[in-house]
N, C-alpha and C positions, 0 to 999 in steps of 0.2 A: 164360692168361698166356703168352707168348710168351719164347723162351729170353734175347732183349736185357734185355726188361723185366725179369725171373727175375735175372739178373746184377746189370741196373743197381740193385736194390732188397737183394740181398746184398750186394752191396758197398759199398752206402750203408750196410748194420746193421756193417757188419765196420771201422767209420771210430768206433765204442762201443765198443771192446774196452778202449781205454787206461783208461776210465771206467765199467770192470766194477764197483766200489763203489757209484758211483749208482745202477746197472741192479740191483744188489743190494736196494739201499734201495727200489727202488719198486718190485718185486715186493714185498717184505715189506707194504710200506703199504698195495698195494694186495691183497692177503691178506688183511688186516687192515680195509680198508674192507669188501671185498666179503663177508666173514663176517658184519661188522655188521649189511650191508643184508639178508644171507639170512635172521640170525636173529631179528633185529627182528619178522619180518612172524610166525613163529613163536610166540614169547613173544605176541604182539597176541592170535595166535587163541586161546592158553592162555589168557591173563585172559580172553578173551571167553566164554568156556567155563566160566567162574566164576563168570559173571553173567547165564549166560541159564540155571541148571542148579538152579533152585528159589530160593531168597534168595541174595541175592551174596553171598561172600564176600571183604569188603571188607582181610583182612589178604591175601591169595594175589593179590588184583587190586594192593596196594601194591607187593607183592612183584615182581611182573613191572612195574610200573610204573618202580621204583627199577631194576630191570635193565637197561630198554630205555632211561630214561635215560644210564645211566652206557654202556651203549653206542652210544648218540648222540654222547657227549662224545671217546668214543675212535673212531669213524667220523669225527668234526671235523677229530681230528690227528692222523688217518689219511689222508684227504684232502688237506690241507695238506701233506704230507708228501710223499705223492706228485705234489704239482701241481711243490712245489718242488725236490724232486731229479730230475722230466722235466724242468721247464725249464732244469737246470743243465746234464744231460746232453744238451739238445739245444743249449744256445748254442757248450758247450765243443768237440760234436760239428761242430757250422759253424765255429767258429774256425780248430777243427783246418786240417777242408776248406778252408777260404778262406786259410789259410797254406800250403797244398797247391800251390794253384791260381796263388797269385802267387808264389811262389818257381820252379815249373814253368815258367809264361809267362816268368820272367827268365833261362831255362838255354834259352829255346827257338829254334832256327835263326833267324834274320833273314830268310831264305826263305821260313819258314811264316809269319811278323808281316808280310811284305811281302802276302802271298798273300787275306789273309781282311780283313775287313773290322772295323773298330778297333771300332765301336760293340755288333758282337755279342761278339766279345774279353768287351766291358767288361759285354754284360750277362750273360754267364754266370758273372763273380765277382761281380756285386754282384743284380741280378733273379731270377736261378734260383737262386740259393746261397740268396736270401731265401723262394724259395718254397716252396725240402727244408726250410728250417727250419721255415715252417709245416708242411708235409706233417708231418713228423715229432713234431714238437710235437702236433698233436693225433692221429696216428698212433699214439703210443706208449701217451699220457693215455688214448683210449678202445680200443686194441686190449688193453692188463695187462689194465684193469678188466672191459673186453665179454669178455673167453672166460672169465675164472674165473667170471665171473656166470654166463655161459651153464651153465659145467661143476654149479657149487657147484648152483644154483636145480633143474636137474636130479635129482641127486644127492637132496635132501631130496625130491623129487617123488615121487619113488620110495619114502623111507620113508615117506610120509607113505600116497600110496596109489598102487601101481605102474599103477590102468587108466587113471588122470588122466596119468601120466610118459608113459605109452605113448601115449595120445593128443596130447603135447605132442612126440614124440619123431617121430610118425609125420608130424606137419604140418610141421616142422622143413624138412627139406630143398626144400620149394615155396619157403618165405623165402629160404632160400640157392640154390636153381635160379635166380629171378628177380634175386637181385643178381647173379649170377654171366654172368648171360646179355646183363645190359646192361651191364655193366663190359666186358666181353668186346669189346664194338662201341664202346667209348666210349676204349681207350687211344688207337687212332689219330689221335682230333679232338685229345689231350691235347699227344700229340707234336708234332702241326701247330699247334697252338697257341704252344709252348713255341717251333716253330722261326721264327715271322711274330713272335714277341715279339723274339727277336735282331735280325731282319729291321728290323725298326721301330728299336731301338735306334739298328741300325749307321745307321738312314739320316736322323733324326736328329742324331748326331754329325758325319754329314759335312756338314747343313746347316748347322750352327751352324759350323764350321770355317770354312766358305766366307761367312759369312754375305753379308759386304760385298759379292763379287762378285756375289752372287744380287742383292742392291740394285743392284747399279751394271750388270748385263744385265737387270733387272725382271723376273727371272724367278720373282719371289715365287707368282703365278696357278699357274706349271707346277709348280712344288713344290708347291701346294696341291691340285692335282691327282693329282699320284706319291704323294703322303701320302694322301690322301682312298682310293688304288687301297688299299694296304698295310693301311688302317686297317681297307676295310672283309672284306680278306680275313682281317684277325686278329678281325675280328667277326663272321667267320661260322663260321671256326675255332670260338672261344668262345664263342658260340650253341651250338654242334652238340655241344658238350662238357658246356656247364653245361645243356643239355638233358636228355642223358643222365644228366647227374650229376642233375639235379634230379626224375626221373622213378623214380630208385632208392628214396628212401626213402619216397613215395608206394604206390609197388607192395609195400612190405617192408611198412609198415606195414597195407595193406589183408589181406597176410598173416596178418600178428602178431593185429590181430583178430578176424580166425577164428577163430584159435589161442585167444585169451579166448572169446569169444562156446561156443564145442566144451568149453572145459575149464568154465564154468559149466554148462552145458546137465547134462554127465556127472556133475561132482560132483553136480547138485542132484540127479539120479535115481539115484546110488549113495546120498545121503543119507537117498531117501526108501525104498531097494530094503533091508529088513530084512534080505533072506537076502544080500546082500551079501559078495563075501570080507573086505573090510574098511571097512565103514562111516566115514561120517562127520559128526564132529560140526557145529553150524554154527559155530565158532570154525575149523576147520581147514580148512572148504569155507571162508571168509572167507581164509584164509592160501593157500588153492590157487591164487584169483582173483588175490589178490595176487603170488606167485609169476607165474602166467602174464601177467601182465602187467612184471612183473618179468626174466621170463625174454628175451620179446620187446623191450623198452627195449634192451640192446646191441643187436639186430640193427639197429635203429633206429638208432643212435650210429652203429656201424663202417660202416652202406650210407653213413650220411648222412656222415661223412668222407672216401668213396672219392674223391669228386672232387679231396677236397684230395692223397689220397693218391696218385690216377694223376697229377696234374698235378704233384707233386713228385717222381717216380719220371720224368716226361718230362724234366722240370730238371736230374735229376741222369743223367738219362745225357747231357745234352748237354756237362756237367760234365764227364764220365768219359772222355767223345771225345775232349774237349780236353787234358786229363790223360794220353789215350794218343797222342798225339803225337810221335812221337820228340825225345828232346832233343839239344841236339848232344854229341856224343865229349866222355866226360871224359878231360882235359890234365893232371887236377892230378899226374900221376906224369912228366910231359914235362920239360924243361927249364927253369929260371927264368931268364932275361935280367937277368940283372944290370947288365949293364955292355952297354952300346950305344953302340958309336961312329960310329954313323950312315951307316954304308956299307948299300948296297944291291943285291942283284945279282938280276932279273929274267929265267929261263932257257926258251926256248921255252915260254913260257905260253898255253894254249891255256883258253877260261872261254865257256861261255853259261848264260842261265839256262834257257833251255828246250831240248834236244837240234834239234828242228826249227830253233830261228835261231840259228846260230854269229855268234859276238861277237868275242869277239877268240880271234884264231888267229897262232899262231908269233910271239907276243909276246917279244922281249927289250932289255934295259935295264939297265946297270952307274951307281950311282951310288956319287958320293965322297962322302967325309966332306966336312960342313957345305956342299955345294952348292946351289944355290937352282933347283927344277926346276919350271918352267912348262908346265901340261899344255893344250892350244887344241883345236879343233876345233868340227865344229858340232855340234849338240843329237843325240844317242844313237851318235855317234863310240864312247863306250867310258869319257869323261873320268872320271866317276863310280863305274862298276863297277870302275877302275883303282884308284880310293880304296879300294871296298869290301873287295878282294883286298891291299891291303896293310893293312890295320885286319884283316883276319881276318873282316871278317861272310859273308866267301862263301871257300870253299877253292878253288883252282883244278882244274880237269878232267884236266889235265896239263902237265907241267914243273915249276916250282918258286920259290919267292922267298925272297931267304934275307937276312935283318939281318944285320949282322956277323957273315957268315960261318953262319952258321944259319938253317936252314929252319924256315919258320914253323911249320907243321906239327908241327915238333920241342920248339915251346916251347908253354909256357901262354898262352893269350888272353889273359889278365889282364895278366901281364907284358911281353906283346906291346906290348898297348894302354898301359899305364903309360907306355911310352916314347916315346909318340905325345901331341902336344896338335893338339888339331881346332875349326875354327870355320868351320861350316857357313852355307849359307844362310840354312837357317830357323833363326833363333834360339829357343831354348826354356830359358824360365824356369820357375818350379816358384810356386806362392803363399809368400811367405817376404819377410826382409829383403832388400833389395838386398846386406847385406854378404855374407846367407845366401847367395846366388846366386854372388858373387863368387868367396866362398872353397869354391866345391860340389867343386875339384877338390883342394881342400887345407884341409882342415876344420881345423888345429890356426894356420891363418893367422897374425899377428898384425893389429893393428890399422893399425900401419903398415905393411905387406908389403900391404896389403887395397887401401889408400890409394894408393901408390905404382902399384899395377895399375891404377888407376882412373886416376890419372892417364898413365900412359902411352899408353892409349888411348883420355885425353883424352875421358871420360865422369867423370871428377869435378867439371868447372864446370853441370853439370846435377846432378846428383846433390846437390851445396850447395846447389843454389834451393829444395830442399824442404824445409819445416820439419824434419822428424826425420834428412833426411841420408841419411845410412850404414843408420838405421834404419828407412827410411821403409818401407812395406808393400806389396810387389806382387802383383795379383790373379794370378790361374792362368792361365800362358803370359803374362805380364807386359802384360795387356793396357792397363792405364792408364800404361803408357808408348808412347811414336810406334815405329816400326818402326828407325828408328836408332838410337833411346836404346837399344832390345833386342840389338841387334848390339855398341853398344859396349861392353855390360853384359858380352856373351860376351866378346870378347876381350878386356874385363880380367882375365876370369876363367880365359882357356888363357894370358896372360901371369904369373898367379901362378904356373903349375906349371913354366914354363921345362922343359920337355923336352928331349930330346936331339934330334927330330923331330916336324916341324912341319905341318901338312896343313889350307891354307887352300881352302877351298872354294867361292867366288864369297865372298869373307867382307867384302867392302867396299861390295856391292850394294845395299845398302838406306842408305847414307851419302850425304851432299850430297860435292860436288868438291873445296869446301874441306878438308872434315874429313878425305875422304879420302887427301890429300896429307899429312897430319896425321899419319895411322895408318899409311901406309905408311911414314913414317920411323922410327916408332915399330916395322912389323913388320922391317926392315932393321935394327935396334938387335939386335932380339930373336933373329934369326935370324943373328947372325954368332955362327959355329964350328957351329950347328944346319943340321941337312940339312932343308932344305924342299920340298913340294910344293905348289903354289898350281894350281889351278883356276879361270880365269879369261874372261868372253869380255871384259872389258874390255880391249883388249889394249896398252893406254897404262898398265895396272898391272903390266907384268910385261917391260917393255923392260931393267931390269937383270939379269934372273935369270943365273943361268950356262949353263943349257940350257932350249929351248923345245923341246918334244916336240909333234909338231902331230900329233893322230888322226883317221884317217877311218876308219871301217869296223871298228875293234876294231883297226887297225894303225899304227905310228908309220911315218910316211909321210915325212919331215923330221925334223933334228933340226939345233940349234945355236944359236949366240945369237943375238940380234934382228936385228943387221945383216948377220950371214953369210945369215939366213936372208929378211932382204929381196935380198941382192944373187943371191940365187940365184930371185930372182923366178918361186918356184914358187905352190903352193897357199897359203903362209903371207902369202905377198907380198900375194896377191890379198884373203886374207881382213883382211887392218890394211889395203891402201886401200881395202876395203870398207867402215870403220869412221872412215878419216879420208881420203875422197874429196876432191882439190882442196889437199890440206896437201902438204908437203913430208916425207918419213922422217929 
């Protein structure tokens, strides 16, 4: 076992401390079962020895009879006892974990959630989390019961007759050389396994995501293709794995029988060897049989779970990777923004995501209270990561940006963001009511304040056509509504929270031209006294702002309002009559 694996499988037992009472209770039980089952076979050989030794004796043959029942009955709810405080202690054990794993993913950089791929994300809290819980679940069930068997069954071996113990003690380590030696060769396929299950996951969720476009380039064949590659590499993963696994308890058991087959051969010639050190009767040679077979039964249980348990020990260190992830800087000792008057000051800002490609370099920009700022350019200018660096999802590399007079830096994200309402591109709805969506940024809403959003953004005469209204039911990412109804849903939803600052993000895109004229008077209501930034390449939406910032290259290259900046018939000029060619400005 290798020192990753060694960690990744302590540290999974160290995730049971909280719930050191269960882990009490099922050693006890299982104490209590495995006594049962040693002495049962015991008591058996004594009546039998009652009854092969001249006339039975039919009160002594009761007597053990009454015994081994009454501890049949306490082996029952001994058994029971320990199925049911494992299971407790292993759901509570993945609770824990899986409240781990999603609270972690919510504290984590927006750099590393950009970086990986969402599908493996999702199958390492809900597919590997599910497969420690197996591993573990029968990990625990037959690891208590398999060693104390192995130890207890021994133990009485010995007093019963030490050459039978020693012959079961000497065979012993061939059964564990052979699991040992194929477990050995068999983690690797476990962990390749574990990583083509992610793999598959994540690719997957980006099918489905995209689905429509794959319909609408017919690219359904090549995806059947990329799938068919993926699937059959996590089939050969999984072949090579459940090989292994399935070859263990075959080889333990051709073992184990030996082990029987050697421990009757011996008793029967210690039984029939008079000068014997210590003879035996045939009740006891009947109890020996029983024991070595007994004895060999765990090694059988614990090989034949190995599979489950390296394959749960691959899951959970993929778990553990992701859990050591660095989270971002805690803020909560930072500043709280209280009060934001919406000024903004941008000071040689300097941001890339990757050191090799510089993005924006010796950025700055002063903004007033409640101005209206239009950010242009074309497609990877910088307009978006502009967004990212004032929301806080990315810190700049050097300079500074400061809210009313305070650097970001210096405040909470939370409180940052509080003071920001945003309405992105992509719209994202959750499975819930439509009111639920409405009010996601102000949960204590009322009914009217819900209402009144709706209509401002001019998504409540849609909203009324459905039977339940306000109540009606959206599937996950709101997909039984059109892609406008979804956008107008959003910005009823960042007009409940009236912010102090505003950050529209292509937010009118996916609207028809009417409606849009609709919402933009509705976002001009909203945004007087509110400092806004709008992202736009429609550039017939942003002809009122106060400033147009036009980016190329990660730089503001221009700046000023619509007409200064057409009559300076630079870059910005060219790019609006590239958009209304033949029209007049």
């Amino acid at each position: 076992m290798n020192t990753k694996k060694e960690n990744a499988l302590f540290r999974l037992l160290s995730y049971t401390k909280p719930y050191a009472p269960l882990l009490v209770i099922s050693i006890i039980a299982s104490l209590l079962s495995v006594a049962v089952s040693i002495l049962i076979p015991l008591m058996t050989g004594y009546a039998i020895d009652y009854m092969v030794e001249g006339a039975v004796d039919f009160d002594k043959v009761f007597d053990y009879i009454y015994i081994i029942v009454a501890m049949i009955a306490v082996g029952a709810i001994s058994q029971w006892t320990l199925t049911t405080s494992v299971n407790a202690l292993t759901c509570k054990t993945v609770r824990g974990i899986r409240n781990q794993l999603f609270q972690h993913i919510n504290n984590l950089p927006l750099s590393y959630i950009d970086s990986q791929r969402q599908g493996d994300i999702i199958a390492r809290i809900s597919g590997d989390i599910d497969q420690v819980s197996e591993g573990l679940l029968q990990g625990f069930t037959q690891l208590f019961s398999g060693i104390m068997t192995i130890g207890a069954t021994l133990g009485i071996l010995f007093y019963i007759n030490w050459i039978i113990a020693l012959v079961v003690l000497v065979l012993t380590p061939l059964s564990l050389f052979v699991a040992w030696f194929i477990t050995k060769r068999s983690h690797k396929t476990f962990a390749a396994q574990a990583v083509k299950r992610g793999e598959i996951s994540g690719y997957v969720e980006e099918i489905f995501s995209g689905r429509n476009l794959i319909q609408a380039f017919s690219q359904e064949d090549n995806c059947q293709v990329d799938f068919k590659k993926l699937n059959t590499e996590l089939y050969d993963c999984g072949f090579k794995s459940q090989f292994y696994g399935a070859l263990i308890n075959p080889c333990t058991r051709f073992v184990n029988n030996l082990v029987y087959a050697c421990v009757g051969v011996v008793g029967a010639l210690i039984a029939l060897w008079a000068g014997a050190p210590k003879s035996l009767s045939p009740g006891l040679l009947a109890t020996c049989l029983t024991y070595a077979n007994q004895y060999t039964k765990p090694f059988n249980e614990i090989t034949g779970v190995i599979t489950e348990i390296q394959s749960a020990v691959a899951a959970a260190k993929r778990m553990f990777d992701l859990l050591d992830v660095e989270e971002e800087d805690d803020d909560s000792a930072n500043e709280i923004l209280d009060e934001c008057d919406g000024t903004l000051d941008i000071q040689d800002v300097y941001f890339s995501y990757s050191p090799e490609r510089p993005l924006i370099q010796g950025l700055n920009l002063h903004v007033k209270q409640g101005q209206k700022i239009a950010i242009v350019g074309p497609t990877g200018c910088g307009k978006t990561t502009l967004i990212n660096l004032l929301m806080r999802f990315y810190d700049v590399n050097d300079g500074s940006i400061k809210v009313s007079g305070k650097d970001v830096r210096d405040i909470t994200r939370h409180s940052l963001r509080d003071n920001y309402g945003m309405v992105l591109q992509d719209s994202w709805l959750f499975a819930g009511t439509i009111r639920d969506n409405i009010a996601y940024g102000k949960a204590d809403a009322t009914d009217e304040e819900i209402i009144q959003a709706a209509r401002l953004a001019n998504a409540d005469d849609f909203i009324e056509k459905f039977p339940d209204k306000y109540d009606t039911l959206l599937t996950e990412n709101g997909d039984n509504l059109s892609q406008g109804q979804r956008q107008l849903l959003c910005i009823a939803r960042i007009m409940l929270t009236h912010p102090p600052m505003l950050i529209l993000d292509e937010a009118t895109s996916s609207i028809d031209t009417r409606t849009e004229m609709k919402i933009q008077n509705a976002f001009y209501t909203i945004m007087q006294g509110r400092t806004s930034f709008i992202v736009a390449h429609r550039l017939s939406t942003i002809r009122e702002c106060d400033i147009i910032l036009v980016m190329k290259d990660g730089n503001i290259i221009e700046q000023g309002s619509h007409k200064a900046l057409l009559d300076m018939r630079g870059f910005y000029y060219n790019l609006y009559n590239s958009q209304f060619e033949g029209s007049k400005a």
